[in-house]
C-alpha positions as CSV (number, residue, x, y, z in Angstrom):
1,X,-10.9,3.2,11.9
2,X,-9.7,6.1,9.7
3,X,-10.0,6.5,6.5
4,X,-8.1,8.7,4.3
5,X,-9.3,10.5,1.2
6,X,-7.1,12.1,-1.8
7,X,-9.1,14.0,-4.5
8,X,-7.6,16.2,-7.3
9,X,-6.0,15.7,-10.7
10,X,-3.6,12.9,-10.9
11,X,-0.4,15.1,-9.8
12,X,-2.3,16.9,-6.8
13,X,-3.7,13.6,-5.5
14,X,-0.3,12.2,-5.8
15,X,1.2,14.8,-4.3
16,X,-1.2,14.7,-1.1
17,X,-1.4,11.1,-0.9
18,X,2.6,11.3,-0.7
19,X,3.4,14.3,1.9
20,X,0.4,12.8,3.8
21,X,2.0,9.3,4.1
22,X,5.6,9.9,3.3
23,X,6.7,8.1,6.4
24,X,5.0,4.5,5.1
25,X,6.3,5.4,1.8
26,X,9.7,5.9,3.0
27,X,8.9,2.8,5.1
28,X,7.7,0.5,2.2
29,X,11.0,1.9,-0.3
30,X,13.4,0.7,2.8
31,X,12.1,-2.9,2.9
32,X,11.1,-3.1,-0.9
33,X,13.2,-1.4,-3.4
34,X,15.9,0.1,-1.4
35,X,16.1,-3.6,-0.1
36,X,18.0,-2.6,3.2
37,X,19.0,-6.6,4.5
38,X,17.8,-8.0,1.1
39,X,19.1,-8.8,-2.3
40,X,19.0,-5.7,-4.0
41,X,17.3,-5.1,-7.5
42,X,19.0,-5.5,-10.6
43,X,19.0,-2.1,-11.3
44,X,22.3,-2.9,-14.3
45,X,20.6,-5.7,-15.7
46,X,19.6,-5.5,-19.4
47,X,16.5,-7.0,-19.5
48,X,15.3,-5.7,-15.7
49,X,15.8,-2.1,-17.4
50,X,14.2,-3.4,-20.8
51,X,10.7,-4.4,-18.5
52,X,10.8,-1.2,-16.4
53,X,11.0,0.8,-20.0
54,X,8.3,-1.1,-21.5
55,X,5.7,-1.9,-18.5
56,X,6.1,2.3,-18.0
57,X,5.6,2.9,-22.2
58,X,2.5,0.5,-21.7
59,X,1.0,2.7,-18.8
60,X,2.0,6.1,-20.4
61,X,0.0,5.2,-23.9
62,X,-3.1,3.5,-21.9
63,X,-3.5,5.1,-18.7
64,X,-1.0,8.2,-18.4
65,X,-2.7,9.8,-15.5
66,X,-1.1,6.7,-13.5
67,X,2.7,8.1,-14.2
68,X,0.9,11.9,-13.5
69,X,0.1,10.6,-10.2
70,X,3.5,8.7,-9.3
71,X,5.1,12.1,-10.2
72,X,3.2,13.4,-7.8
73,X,3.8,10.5,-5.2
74,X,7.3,11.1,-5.6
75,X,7.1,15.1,-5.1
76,X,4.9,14.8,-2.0
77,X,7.4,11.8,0.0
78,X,10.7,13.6,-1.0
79,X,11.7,10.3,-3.3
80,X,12.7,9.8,-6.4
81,X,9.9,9.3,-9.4
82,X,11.7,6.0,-10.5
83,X,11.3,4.3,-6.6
84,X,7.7,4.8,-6.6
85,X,7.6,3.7,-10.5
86,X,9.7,0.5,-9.0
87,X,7.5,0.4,-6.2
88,X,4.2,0.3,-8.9
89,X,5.3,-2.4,-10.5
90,X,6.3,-4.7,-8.3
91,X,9.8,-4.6,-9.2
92,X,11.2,-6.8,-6.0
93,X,9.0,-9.7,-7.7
94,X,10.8,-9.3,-11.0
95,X,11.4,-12.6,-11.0
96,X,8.5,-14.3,-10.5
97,X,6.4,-11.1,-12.2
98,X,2.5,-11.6,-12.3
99,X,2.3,-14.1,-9.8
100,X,2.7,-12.5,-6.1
101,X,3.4,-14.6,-3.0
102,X,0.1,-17.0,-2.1
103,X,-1.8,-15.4,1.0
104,X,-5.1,-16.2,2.4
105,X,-7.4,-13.8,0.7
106,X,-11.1,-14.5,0.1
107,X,-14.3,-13.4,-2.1
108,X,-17.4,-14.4,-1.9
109,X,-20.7,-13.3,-4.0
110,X,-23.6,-14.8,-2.9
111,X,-27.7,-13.5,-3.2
112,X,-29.3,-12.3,0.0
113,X,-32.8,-13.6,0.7
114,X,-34.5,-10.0,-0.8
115,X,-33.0,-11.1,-3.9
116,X,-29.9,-8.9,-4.0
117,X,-26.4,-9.5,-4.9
118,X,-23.5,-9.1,-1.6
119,X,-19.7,-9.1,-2.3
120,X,-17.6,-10.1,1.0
121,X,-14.2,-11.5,1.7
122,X,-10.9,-10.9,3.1
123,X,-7.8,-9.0,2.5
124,X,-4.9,-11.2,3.9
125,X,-1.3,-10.1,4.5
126,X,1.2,-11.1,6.4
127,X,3.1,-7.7,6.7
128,X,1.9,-4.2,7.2
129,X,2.6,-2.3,4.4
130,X,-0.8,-1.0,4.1
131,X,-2.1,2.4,5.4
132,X,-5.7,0.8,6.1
133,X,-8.4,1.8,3.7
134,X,-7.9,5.3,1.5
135,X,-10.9,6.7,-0.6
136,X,-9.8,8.2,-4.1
137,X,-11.7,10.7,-5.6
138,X,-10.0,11.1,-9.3
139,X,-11.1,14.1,-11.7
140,X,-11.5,11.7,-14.0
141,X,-13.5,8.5,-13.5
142,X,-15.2,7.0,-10.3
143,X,-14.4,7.7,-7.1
144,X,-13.6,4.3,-5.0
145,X,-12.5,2.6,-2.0
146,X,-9.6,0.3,-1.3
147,X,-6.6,-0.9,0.6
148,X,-3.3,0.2,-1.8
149,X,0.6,-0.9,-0.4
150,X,1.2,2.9,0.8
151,X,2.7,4.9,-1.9
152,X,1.3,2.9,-4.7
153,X,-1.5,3.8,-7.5
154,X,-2.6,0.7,-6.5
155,X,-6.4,-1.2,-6.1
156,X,-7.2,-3.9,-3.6
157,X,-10.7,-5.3,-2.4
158,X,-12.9,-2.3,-3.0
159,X,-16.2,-0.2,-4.5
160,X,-17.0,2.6,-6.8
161,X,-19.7,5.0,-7.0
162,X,-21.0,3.4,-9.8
163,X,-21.8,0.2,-7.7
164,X,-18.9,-2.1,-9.0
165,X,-17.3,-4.3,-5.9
166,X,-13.8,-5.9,-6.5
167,X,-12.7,-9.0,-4.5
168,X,-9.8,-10.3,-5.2
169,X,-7.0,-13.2,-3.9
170,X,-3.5,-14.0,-5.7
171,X,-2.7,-16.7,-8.1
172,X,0.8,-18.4,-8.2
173,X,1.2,-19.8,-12.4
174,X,4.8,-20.7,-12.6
175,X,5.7,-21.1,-16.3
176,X,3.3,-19.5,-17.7
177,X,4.1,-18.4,-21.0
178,X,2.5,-14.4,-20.6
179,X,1.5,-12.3,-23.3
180,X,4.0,-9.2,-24.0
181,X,1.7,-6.4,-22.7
182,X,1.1,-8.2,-19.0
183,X,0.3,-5.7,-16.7
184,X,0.8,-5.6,-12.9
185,X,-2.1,-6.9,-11.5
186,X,-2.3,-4.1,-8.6
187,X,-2.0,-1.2,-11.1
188,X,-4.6,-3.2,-13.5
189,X,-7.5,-3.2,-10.3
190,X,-6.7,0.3,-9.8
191,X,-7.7,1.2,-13.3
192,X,-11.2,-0.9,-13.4
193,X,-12.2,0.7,-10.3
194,X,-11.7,4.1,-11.6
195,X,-13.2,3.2,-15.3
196,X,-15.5,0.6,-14.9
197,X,-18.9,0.6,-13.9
198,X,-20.4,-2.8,-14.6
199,X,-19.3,-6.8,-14.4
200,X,-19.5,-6.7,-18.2
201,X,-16.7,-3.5,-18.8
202,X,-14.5,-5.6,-16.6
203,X,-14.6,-8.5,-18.4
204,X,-13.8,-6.9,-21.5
205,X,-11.2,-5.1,-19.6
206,X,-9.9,-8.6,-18.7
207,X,-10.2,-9.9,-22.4
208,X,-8.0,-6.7,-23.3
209,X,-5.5,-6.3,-20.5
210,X,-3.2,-9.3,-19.4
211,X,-2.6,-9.8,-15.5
212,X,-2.9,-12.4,-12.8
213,X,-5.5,-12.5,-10.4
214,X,-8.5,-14.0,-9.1
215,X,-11.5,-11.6,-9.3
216,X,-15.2,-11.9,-8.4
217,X,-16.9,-8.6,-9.0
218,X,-20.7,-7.5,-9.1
219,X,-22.4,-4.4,-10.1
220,X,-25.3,-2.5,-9.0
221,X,-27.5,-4.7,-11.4
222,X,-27.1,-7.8,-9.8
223,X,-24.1,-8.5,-12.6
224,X,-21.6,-11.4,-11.5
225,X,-17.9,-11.5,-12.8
226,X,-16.0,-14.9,-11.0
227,X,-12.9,-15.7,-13.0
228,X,-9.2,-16.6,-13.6
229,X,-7.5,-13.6,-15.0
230,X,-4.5,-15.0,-16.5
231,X,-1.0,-13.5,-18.1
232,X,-2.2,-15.6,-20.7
233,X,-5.6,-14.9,-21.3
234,X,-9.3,-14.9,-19.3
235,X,-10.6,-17.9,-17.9
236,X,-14.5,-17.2,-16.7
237,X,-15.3,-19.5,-13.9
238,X,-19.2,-18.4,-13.2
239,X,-21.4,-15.6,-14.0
240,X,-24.4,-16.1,-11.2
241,X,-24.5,-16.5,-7.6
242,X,-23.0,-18.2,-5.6
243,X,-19.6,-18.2,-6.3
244,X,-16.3,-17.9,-4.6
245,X,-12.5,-18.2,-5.1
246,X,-9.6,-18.3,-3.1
247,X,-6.1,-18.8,-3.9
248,X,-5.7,-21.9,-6.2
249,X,-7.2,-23.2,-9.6
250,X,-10.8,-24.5,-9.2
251,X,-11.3,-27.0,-12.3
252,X,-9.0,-29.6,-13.3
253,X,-10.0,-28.6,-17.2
254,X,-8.8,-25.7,-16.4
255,X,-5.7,-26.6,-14.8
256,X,-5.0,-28.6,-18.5
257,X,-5.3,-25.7,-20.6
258,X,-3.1,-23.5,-18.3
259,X,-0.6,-26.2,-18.6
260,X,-0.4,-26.2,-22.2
261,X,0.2,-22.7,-22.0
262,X,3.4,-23.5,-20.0
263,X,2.3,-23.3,-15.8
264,X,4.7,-26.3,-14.8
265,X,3.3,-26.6,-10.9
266,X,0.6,-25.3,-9.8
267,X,0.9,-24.0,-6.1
268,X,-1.6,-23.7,-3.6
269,X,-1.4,-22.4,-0.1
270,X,-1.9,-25.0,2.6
271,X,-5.5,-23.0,3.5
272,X,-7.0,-22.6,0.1
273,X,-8.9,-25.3,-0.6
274,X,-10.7,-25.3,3.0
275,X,-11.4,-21.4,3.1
276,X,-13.2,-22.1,-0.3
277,X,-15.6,-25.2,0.8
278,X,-16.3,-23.2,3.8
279,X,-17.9,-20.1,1.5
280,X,-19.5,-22.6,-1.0
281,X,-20.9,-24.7,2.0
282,X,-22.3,-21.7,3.6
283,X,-23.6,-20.2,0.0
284,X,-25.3,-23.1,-1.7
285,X,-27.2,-23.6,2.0
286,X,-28.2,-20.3,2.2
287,X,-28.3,-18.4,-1.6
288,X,-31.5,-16.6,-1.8
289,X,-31.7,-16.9,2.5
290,X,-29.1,-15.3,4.2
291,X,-28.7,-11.9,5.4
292,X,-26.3,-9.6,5.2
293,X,-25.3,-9.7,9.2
294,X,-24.9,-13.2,8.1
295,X,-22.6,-13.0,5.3
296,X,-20.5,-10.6,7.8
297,X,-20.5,-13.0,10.5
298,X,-19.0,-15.8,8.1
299,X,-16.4,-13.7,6.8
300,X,-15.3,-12.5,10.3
301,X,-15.3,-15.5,12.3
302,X,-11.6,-16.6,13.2
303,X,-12.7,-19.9,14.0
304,X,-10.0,-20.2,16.8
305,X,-7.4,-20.4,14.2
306,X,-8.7,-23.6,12.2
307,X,-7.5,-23.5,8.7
308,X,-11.1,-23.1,7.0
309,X,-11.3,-19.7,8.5
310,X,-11.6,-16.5,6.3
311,X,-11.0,-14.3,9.3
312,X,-6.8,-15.6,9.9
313,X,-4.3,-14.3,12.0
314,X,-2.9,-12.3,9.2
315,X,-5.9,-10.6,8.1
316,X,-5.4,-7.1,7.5
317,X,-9.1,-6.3,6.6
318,X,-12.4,-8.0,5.4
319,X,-14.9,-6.1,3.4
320,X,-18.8,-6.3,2.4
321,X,-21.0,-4.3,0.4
322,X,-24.2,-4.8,-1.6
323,X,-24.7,-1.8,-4.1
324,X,-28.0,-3.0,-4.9
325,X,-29.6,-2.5,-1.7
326,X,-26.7,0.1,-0.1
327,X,-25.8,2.3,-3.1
328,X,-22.3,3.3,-2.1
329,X,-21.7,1.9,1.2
330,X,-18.8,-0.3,1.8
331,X,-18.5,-2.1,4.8
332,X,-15.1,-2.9,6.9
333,X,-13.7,-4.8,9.4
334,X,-10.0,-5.2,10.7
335,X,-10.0,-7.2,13.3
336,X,-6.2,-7.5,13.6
337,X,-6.1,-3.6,13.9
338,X,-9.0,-3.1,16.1
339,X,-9.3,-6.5,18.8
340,X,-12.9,-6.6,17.9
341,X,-14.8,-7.6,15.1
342,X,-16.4,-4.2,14.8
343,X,-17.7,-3.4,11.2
344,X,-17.4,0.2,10.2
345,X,-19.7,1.7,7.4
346,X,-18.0,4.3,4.5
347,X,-19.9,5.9,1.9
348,X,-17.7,6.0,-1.3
């Protein structure tokens, strides 16, 4: 499994991370912003133009190394800096901004039985615009992990090397009436990897920053962050062990108050519910008992392709890591890429 690593200030990293992957760049432009065979962006529209100009004002004034490193992007794949801006933002979901198709991704925290807090899941796609896993190493800010669309400034499932894990899986709120500063979600995990150290700087984050997503964090402390990050506003879901999400709203009480902020349907993919009672069946048995070889093998059993499983077809990788016990060691699977179900340790 290879992983690749950038380091520098933001328009050096950019700039290697681009010349060293311009052909999946070039790639991911054709299919998604250059839309060869698809409906192409509204590039004359008004208000498409009006969002670009004000979801890039809101990165330059809070995190202008982003736009450094997009510059950079740009320079190293031979493209233009507005593609890779489009290509940051989401812009082919304009539409239906915030709330990216429903996969099948997983997170899980759970306590092993020395007492110490694991983060594990999957990373689900269905397509492979993904370079594998890619180590940043900012001059600014932590160094992390994590599985970015190639070409992007983007964060996935990941660590730091200050001990914060990131799991994460997508959230579909139709009608949602969002905030004016909503971010892109991707852009927004990117950001609390390389600035946050702890559960608690990513909740405030979260409180501060709109975006939607389902997160479940920890921190080298044993910290636990499981929540609804909404366009709207946070909605906290647990703070211990064990807890996990999945891709749909967990609590009816919840589901009410999103409602009367304007979500009209509230979509689920056909897996979700199953993939979660298989976590919470195997955490509540075994918080405080299991090991981590066990937490693995849950998260990479394919179960013959039954519904429940974490490990499905279109898995592009599944993660692990306990900072507690493994101070900056990340575990990773792909099992789509590889045949096997192989785990491969990193160090951030």
């Amino acid at each position: 499994m290879k992983l690749y690593s950038f380091q520098g200030d933001p328009r050096s990293l950019g700039r290697e991370y681009g010349k060293m992957l311009a052909g999946q760049v070039l790639k991911n432009l054709s299919i998604l912003i250059w839309r060869e065979g698809y409906e192409p962006l509204p590039r004359t529209d008004a208000d498409f133009l009006a969002w670009v100009k004000t979801q890039e004002e809101i990165i330059g004034k809070n995190w202008p190394w982003l736009l450094e490193e997009t510059h950079g992007v740009a320079e190293g794949a031979g493209v233009s800096y507005d593609d890779i801006l489009l290509l940051n933002l989401r812009a082919w979901q304009y539409n239906v901004y915030g709330a990216p198709p429903v996969q099948s991704c997983s997170s899980l925290a759970v306590t092993l039985a020395d007492g110490t807090v694991a983060c594990a899941g999957a990373l689900d796609d269905t397509v492979d615009y993904y370079c594998g896993p890619v180590r940043f190493i900012p001059e600014k800010g932590f160094r992390f992990i994590t599985f970015p669309i190639t070409g992007t400034g983007w964060g996935n499932r990941g660590i730091n090397s200050a001990g914060l894990t990131l799991g994460e899986s997508s959230q579909l709120l139709p009608g949602l009436n969002r905030k004016p500063d909503t971010i892109n979600q991707d852009l927004a995990v990117w950001v609390i990897l390389q600035t946050c150290a702890t559960v608690d700087e990513v909740r405030e984050f979260c409180r501060k920053y709109p975006f939607t997503l389902n997160l479940i964090c920890t921190d080298v402390r044993g910290g636990v962050f499981c929540a609804h990050q909404t366009a709207a506003g946070l909605l906290e879901t647990a703070t211990e062990t064990p807890c996990a999400l999945t891709n749909h709203v967990i609590d009816d009480r919840l589901m009410y108050r999103l409602n009367q902020q304007g979500v009209t349907t509230f979509r689920e993919s056909p897996t979700t519910r199953l993939r979660r009672g298989k976590l919470l069946d195997f955490a509540y048995r075994q918080n405080g008992k299991c090991t981590a070889e066990e937490v693995r093998a849950l998260i990479a059993d394919h179960e013959e392709g039954e519904p429940s499983a974490i490990c499905p077809a279109g898995n592009i990788a599944l993660t692990y890591a306990n900072p507690q016990a493994e101070p900056g060691r990340f575990w990773i699977a792909q099992p789509r890429v590889t045949g096997n179900e192989e785990w491969v340790e990193f160090n951030v």
